[in-house]
C-alpha positions as CSV (number, residue, x, y, z in Angstrom):
1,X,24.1,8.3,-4.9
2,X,25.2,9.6,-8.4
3,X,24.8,13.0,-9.7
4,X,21.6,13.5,-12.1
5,X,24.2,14.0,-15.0
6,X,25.7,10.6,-14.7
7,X,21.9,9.0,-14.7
8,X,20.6,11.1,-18.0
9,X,24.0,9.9,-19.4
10,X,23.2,6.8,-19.6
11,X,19.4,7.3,-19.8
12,X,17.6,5.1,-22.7
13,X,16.1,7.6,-25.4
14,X,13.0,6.8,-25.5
15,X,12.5,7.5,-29.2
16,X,12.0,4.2,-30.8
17,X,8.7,2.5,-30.5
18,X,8.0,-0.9,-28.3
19,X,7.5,-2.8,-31.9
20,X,10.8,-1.0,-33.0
21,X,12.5,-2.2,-30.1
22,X,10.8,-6.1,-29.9
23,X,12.3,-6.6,-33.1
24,X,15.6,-5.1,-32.4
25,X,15.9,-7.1,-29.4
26,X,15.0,-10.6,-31.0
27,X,17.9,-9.6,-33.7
28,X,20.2,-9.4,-30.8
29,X,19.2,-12.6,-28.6
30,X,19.3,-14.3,-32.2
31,X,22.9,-13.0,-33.2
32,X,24.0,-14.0,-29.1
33,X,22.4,-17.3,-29.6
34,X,24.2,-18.6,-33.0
35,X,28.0,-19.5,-31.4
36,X,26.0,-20.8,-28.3
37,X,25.8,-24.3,-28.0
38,X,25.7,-27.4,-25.5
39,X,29.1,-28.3,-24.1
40,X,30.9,-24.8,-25.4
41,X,34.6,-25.1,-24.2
42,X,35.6,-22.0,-22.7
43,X,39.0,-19.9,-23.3
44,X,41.6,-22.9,-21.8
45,X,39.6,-25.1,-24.3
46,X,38.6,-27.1,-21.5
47,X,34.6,-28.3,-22.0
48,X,32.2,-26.4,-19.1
49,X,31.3,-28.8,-17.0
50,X,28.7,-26.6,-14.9
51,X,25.2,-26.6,-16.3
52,X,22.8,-24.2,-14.9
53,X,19.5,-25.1,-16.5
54,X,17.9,-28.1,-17.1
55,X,16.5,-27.2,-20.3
56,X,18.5,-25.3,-22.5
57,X,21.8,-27.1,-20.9
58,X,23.6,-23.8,-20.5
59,X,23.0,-22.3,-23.8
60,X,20.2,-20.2,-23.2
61,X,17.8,-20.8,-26.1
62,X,16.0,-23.3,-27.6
63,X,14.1,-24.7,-30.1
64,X,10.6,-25.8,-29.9
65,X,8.9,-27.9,-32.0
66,X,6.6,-26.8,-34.1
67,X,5.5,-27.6,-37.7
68,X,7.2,-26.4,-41.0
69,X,5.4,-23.0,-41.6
70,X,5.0,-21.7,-38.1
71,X,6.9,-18.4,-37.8
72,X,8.6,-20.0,-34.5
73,X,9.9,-22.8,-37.1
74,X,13.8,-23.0,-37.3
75,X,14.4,-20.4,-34.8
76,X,16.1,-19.9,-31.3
77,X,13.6,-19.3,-29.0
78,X,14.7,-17.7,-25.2
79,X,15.0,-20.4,-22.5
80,X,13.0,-19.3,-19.6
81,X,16.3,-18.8,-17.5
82,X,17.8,-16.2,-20.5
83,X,14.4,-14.7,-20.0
84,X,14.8,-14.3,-16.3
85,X,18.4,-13.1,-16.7
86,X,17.0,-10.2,-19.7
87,X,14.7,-9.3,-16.9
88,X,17.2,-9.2,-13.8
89,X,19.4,-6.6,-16.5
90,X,16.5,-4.7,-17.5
91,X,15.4,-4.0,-13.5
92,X,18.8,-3.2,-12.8
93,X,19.0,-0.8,-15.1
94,X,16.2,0.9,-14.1
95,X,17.3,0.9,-10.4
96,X,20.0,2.2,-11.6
97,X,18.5,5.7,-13.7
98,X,15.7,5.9,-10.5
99,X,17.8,7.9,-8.3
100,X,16.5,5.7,-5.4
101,X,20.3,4.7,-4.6
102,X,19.8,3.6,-0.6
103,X,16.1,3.6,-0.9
104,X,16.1,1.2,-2.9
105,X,15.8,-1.5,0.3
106,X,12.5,0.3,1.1
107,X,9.8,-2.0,-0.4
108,X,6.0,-3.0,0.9
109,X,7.8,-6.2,2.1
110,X,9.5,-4.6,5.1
111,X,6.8,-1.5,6.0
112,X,4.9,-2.2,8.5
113,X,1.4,-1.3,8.4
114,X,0.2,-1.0,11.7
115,X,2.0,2.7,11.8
116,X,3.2,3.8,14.7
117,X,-0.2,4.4,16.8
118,X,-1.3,1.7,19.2
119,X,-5.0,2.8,18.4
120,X,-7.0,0.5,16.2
121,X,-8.9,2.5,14.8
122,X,-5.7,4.4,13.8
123,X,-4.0,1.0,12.5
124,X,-6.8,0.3,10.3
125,X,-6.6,3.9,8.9
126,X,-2.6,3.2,8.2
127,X,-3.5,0.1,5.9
128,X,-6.2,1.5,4.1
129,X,-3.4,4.3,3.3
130,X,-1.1,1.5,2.5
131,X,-3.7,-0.8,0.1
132,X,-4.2,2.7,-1.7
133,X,0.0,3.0,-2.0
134,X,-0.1,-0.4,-3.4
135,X,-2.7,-0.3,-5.5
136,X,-0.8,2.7,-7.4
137,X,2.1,0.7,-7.8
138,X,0.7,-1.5,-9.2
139,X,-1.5,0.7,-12.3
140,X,0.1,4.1,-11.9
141,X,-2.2,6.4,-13.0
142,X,-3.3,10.2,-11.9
143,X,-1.1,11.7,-8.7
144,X,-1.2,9.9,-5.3
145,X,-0.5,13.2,-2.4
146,X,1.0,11.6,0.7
147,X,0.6,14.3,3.3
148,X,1.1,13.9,7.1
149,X,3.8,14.9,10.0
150,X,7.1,14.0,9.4
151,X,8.5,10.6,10.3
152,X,5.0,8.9,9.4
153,X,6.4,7.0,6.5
154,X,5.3,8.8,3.8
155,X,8.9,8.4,2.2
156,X,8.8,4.7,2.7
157,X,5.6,4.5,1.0
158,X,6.8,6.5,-2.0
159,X,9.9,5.0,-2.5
160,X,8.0,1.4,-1.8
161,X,5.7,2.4,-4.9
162,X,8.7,3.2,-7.3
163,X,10.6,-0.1,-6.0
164,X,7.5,-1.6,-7.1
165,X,7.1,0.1,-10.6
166,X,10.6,-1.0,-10.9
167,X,9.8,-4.5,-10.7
168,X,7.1,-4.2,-13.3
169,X,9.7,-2.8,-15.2
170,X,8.5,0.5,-15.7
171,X,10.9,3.7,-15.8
172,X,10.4,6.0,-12.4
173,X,12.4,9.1,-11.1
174,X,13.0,9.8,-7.1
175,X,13.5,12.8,-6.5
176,X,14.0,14.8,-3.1
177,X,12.5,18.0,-4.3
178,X,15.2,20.6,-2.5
179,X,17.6,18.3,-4.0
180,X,16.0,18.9,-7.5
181,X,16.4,22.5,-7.6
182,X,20.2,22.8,-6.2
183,X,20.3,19.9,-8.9
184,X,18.5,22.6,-11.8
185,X,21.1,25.5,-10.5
186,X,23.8,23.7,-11.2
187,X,23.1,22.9,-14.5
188,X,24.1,26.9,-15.5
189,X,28.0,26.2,-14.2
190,X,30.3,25.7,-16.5
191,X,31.3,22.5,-15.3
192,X,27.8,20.5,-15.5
193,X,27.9,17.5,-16.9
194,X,24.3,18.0,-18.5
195,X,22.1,21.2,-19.8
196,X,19.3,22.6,-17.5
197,X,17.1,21.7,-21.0
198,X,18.2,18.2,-20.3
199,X,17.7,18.0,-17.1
200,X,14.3,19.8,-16.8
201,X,12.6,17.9,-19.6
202,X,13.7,14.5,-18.1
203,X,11.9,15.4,-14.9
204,X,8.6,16.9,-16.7
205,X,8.3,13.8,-18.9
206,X,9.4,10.8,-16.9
207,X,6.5,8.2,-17.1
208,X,6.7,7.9,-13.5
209,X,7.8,10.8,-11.1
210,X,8.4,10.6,-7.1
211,X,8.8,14.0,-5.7
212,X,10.1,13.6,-1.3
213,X,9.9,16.5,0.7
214,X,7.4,18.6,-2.0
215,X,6.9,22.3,0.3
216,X,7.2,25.8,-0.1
217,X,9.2,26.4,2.8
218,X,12.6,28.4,2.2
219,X,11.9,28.7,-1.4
220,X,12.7,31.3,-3.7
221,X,10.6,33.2,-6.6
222,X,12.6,31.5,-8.5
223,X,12.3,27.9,-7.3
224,X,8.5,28.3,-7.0
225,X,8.4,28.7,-10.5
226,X,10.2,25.8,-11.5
227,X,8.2,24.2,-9.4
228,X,5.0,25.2,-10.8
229,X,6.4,24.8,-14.3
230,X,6.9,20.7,-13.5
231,X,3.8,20.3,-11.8
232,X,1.7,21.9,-14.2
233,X,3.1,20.0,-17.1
234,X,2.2,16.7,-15.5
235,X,-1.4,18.0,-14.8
236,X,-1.9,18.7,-17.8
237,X,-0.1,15.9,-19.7
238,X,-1.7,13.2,-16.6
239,X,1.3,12.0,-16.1
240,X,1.4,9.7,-13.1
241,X,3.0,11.5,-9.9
242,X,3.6,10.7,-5.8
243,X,3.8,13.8,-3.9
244,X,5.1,13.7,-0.4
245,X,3.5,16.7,1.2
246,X,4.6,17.9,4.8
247,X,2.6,18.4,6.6
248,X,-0.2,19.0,4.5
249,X,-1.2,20.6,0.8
250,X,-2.8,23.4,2.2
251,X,0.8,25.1,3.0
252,X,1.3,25.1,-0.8
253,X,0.7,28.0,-2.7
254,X,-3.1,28.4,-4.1
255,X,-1.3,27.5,-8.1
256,X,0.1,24.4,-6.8
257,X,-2.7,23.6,-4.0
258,X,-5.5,23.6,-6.7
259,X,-3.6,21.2,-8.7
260,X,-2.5,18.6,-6.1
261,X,-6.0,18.9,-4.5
262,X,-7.9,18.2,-7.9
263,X,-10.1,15.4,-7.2
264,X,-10.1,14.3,-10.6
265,X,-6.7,13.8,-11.0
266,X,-5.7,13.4,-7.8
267,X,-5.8,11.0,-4.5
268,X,-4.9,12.7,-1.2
269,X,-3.8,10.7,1.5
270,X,-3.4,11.9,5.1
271,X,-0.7,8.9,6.4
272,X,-0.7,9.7,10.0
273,X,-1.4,13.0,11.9
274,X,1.2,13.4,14.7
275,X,-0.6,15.0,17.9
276,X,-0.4,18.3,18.5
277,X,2.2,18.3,21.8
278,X,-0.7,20.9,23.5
279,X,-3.2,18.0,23.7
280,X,-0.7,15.4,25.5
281,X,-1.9,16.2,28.6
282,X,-5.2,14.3,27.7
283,X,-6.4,11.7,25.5
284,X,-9.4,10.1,26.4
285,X,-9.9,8.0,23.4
286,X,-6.4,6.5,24.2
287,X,-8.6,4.7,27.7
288,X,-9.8,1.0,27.2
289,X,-13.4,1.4,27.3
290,X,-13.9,4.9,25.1
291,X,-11.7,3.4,22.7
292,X,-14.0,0.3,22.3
293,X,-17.1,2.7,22.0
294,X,-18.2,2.6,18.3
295,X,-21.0,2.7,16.2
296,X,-20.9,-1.2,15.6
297,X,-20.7,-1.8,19.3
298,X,-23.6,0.4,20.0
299,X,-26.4,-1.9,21.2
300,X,-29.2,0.4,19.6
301,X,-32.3,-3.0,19.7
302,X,-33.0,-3.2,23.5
303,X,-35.8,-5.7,24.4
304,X,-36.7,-3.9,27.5
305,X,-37.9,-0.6,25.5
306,X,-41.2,0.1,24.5
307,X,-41.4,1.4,20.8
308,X,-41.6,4.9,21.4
309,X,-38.3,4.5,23.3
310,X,-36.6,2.2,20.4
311,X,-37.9,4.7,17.4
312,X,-36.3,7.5,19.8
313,X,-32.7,5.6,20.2
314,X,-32.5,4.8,16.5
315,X,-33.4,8.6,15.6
316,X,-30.6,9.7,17.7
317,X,-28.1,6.8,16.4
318,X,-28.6,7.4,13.2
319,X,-27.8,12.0,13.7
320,X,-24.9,11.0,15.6
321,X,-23.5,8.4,12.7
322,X,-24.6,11.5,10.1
323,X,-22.7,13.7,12.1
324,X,-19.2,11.6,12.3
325,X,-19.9,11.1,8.2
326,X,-20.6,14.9,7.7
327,X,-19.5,17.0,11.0
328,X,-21.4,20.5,10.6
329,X,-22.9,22.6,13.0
330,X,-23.6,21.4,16.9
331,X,-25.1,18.1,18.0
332,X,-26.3,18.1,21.5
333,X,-27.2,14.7,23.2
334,X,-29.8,15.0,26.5
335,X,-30.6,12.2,28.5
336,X,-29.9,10.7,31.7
337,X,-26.8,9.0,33.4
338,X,-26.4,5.6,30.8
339,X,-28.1,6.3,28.4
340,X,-25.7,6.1,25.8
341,X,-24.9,9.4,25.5
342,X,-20.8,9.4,26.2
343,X,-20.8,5.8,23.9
344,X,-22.3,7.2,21.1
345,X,-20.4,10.8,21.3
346,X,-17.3,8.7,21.6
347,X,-18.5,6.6,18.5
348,X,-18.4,9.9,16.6
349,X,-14.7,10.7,17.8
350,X,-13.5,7.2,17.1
351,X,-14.8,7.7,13.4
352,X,-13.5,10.5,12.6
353,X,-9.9,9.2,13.9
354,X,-10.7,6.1,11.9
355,X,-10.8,8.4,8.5
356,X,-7.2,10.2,9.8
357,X,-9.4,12.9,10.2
358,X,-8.3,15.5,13.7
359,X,-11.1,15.3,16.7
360,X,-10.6,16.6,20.3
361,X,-12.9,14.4,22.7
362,X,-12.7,15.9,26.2
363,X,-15.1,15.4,29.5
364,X,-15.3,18.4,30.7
365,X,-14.2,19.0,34.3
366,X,-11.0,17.6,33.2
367,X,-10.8,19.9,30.4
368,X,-11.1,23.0,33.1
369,X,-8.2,21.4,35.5
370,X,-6.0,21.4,32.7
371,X,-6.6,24.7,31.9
372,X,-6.1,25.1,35.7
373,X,-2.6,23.9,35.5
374,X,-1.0,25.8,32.9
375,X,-0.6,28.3,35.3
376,X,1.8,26.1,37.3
377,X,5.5,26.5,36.1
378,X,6.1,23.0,35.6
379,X,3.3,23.2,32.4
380,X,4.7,22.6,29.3
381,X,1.7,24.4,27.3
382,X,0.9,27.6,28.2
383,X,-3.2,28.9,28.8
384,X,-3.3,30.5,25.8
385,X,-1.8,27.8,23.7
386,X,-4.5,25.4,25.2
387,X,-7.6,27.5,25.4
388,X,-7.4,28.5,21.6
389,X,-6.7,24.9,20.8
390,X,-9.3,23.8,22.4
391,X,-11.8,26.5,21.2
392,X,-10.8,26.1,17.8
393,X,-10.4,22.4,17.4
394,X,-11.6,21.1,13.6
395,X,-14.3,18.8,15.6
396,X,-14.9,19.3,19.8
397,X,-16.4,16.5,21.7
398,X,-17.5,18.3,25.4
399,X,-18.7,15.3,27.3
400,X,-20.7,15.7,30.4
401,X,-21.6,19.7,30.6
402,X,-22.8,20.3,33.8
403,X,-20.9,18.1,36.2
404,X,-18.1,20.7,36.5
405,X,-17.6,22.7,39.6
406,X,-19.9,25.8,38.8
407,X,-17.4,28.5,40.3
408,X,-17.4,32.0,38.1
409,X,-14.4,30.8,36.7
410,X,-15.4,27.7,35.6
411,X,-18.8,29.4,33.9
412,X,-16.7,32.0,32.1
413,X,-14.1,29.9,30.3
414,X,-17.1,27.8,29.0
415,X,-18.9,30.5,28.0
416,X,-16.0,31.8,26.0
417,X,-15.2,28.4,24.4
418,X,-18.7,27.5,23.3
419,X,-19.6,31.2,22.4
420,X,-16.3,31.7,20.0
421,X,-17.6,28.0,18.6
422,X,-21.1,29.4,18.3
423,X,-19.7,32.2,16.4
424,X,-17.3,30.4,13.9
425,X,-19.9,27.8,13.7
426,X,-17.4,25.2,14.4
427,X,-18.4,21.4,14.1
428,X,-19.0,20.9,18.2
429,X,-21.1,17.6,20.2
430,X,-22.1,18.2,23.8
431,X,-23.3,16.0,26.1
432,X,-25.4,16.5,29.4
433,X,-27.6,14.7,31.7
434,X,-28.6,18.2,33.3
435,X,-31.9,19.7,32.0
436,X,-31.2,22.8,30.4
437,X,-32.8,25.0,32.5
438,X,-30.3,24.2,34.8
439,X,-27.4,24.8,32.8
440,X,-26.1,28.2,32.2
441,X,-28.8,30.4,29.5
442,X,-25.6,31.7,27.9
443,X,-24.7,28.3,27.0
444,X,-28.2,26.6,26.9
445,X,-29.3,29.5,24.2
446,X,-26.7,28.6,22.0
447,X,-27.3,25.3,22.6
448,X,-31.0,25.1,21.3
449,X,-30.7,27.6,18.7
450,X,-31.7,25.5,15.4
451,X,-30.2,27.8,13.3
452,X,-27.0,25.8,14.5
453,X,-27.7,23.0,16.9
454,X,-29.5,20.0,17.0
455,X,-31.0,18.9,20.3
456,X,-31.5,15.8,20.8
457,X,-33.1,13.8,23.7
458,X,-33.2,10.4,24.9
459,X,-35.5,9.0,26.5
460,X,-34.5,5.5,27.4
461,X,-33.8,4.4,31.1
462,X,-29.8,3.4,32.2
463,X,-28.9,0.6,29.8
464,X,-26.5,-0.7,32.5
465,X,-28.7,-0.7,35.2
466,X,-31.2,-3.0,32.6
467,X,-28.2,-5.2,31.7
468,X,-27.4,-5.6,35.8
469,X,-31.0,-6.5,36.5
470,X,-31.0,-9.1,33.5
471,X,-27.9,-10.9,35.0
472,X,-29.6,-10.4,38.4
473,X,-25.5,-8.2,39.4
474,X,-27.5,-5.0,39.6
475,X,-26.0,-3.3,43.2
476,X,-28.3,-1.8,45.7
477,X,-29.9,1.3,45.0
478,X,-28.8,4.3,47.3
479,X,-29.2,8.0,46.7
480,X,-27.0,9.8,44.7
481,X,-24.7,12.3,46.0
482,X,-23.8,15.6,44.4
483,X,-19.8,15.4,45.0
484,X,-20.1,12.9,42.4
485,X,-21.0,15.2,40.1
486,X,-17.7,17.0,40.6
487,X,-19.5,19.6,42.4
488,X,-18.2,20.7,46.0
């Protein structure tokens, strides 16, 4: 890749106007096109015999007819193929002043946009990010933030967008940004081929500027500043922008974080979200079934409900979809075993991880063994890593509160999660089937206090025992037993 110097060397001025330059152009292509004709002989005198175009016949311009008067009258006009080849020079001379050097193989063509994740709803996140990416391409205007965990293909993207502004033939700049400031240092040796002046007005002024790698971390007072002093000049000349943010804008200092993070400027995309390594232990959204419970799949009009029960379902359905849209405060679902409880709480989950957004979904007695077994030596998490995770995740899902083996232990780490929630008034959903006079009244007063939860019950019978007695596959009925509950 060359050196910043050699690219402003040989940087276009950009001082003439588009008519200016039209004109200029057409003098050119007009003075090229005069000793041109059909048949030229080369240098040995011998006549070409290889004609590449069917219409001009090698020369590269023609005449059209048109009658006396017209202003195209008399004059060589540019065959479609010397058209092509003025474009061809023109993009390769703005490849060659974008910096991209190797990137310049990273288009839209070859990204995939599935991502990484083997999670639809994921996937379908990934395009959207990617129809966004392409859509500023194609009408650059305002900044586009990419901002995700590294190895997500944020730089992919970005340099995809200025391969793509390339190809509509409009000037961009790529720029790794610790590369950018070792590249404004040098510019005060004695031996730099161009002025910091120079160097620092062709990166504030660029019509179209890609800035890889854009954090605060190891950066000096110094470099912060020059930092600001870029990024505020294309806020407030609008000039278009890509940020690649890692991992996320709000690492940024509050000068540069309220400019990125203006909504009226600026489009913040979250790419992917790598997983925390505290919550491999468990994914439940990643199992077949919870992954296919959504909102769409949610069979809310059952003909076996009397209209008291429907109006109660579709109340609940539509504070659970209000709460994936808007997550604030506690939602609690009460009903009996299949009653859609789990399917809609998972529905909330699998929205929010549709929108990129973080959400920890966990069933409860397994939650409490893998607390269990951070105390073995083979853990790779330690208890406190995963307890204040847990307690302090964006968005909890707790599924199935009361099924866990009720030993002191158990009772006080679920007090202590649900009670720091309570007090942070952190975005939580809970599910139970147990009435709440049977549940713990340090959790069940939190969990009915309306000055942060909403208590919902529903009252509709087992919607899988219904569907087995429709098909006539229902299995005979026995008692329950308690060890299914998890209890001992």
């Amino acid at each position: 890749m060359e050196s910043l110097g050699e690219i402003l060397k040989r940087r276009p001025t950009p001082k003439a106007t588009s008519e200016e330059n039209s004109r200029a152009s057409s003098r050119v292509e007009e003075k090229d096109a005069a000793p041109q004709e059909v048949g030229a002989q080369d240098q040995d005198g011998d006549q070409d015999a290889k004609v590449t175009c069917t219409i001009c016949k090698g020369a590269g311009y023609i005449r059209v007819d048109v009658p006396f008067g017209h202003p195209d009258f008399g004059r060589a006009i540019p065959c479609q193929c010397r058209l092509k080849e003025l474009q061809e020079r023109r993009i390769s001379g703005l490849l060659e002043h974008s910096n991209l050097g190797p990137l310049a193989r990273l288009t839209f063509a070859n990204f995939d946009e599935s991502g990484r994740s083997g999670d639809p709803t994921r996937q379908e996140h990934f395009r959207a990010v990617c129809t966004e990416a392409r859509s500023f391409a194609e009408n650059p205007e305002g900044w586009l933030v990419l901002e995700g965990a590294s190895g997500s293909g944020k730089t992919h993207l970005a340099a995809a967008i200025a391969n793509r502004c390339i190809e509509r033939g409009q000037q961009v700049l790529f720029l790794v940004t610790p590369d950018l400031l070792d590249h404004l240092r040098s510019t005060f040796g004695p031996a730099s081929e161009i002025t910091y002046d120079e160097l620092f007005d062709l990166v504030r002024n660029v019509p179209v500027l890609v800035l890889d790698d854009f954090s605060m971390q190891s950066t000096t007072p110094w470099s912060e500043e020059k930092l600001f002093q870029i990024v505020n000049h294309r806020y407030n000349a609008q000039l278009p922008t890509v940020f690649v943010v890692n991992p996320s804008i709000k690492a940024l200092d509050d000068r540069l974080r309220s400019r990125l993070g203006d909504l009226q400027l600026s489009k913040v995309l979250l790419v992917e979200q790598r997983r925390s390594p505290i919550f491999e232990w468990d994914d439940a959204l990643e199992l077949e079934l919870l992954r296919k419970m959504t909102f769409d799949k949610f069979k809310r009009r059952q003909s076996h409900l009397s209209p008291e029960q429907q109006e109660s379902l579709e109340h609940v359905y539509q504070s659970a979809l209000s709460f994936a849209e808007n997550p604030e405060n506690w939602l609690v679902l009460i009903g009996p075993i299949g009653c859609g409880k789990t399917h809609l709480a998972a529905a909330i989950a699998n929205y929010r991880r549709s929108k990129g957004q973080p959400v920890l979904f966990v069933v409860v007695p397994d939650l409490l063994d893998h607390l269990r077994a951070t105390f073995s030596p083979e853990s790779r998490v330690t208890y406190d890593e995963l307890f204040d995770a847990v307690r302090s995740a964006p968005v909890l899902i707790l599924d199935d509160l009361g099924t866990e083996s009720a030993s002191p232990w158990a009772q006080e780490k679920l007090f202590q999660i649900i009670n720091h929630r309570y007090n942070a008034r952190l975005p939580t959903v809970i599910t139970t089937n147990e009435h709440l006079e049977h549940i713990d009244p340090r959790l069940s007063s939190r969990m009915v206090d309306p000055s942060v939860s909403m208590p919902m019950g529903l009252k509709v019978p087992d919607f899988r025992r219904a569907s087995e007695e429709g098909t006539g596959t229902r299995p005979p009925t026995r008692k329950p037993d308690r060890r299914q509950r998890g209890r001992p």
